[in-house]
C-alpha positions as CSV (number, residue, x, y, z in Angstrom):
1,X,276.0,25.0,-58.6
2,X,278.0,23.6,-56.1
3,X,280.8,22.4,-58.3
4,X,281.0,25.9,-59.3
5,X,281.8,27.2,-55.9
6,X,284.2,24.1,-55.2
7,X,285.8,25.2,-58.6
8,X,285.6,28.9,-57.9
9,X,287.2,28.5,-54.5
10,X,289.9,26.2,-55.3
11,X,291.4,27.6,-58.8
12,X,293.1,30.3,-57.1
13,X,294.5,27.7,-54.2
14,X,296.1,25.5,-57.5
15,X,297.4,29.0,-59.4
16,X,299.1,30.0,-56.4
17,X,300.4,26.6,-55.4
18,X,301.8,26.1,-58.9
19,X,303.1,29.4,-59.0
20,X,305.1,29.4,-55.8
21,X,307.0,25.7,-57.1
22,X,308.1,27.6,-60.3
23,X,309.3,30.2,-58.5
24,X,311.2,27.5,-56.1
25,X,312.5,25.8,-59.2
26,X,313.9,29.1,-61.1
27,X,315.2,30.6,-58.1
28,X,317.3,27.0,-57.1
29,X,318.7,26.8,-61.1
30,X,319.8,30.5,-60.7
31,X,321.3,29.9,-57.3
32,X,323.3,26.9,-59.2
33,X,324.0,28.6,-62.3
34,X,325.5,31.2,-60.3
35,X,327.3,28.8,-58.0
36,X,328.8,27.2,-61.1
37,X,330.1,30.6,-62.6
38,X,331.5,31.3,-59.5
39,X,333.9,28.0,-59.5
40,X,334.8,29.1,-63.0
41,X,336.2,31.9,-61.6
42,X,337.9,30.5,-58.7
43,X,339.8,28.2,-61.3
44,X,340.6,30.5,-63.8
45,X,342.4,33.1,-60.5
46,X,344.1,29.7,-59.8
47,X,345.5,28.4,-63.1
48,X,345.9,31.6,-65.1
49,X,346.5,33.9,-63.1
């Protein structure tokens, strides 16, 4: 019985902890992703254009 309260408790601790870091992790690859696009840009205006 008391593993299942230990378990029951801390589950949700561990979803939301693992949740949050994916979160983290996505939203720093899109920040870069659109970092890079953005330099692509800048040196097409400056070579092409």
């Amino acid at each position: 019985m008391v593993m299942d309260h230990g378990f029951i408790i801390f589950t949700p601790i561990f979803a939301v902890l693992i949740g949050f870091s994916l979160f983290r992790i996505l939203k720093k690859r899109k920040r870069s992703a659109k970092s890079i696009y953005k330099l692509i840009n800048d040196l097409e205006k400056k070579y092409i254009y």
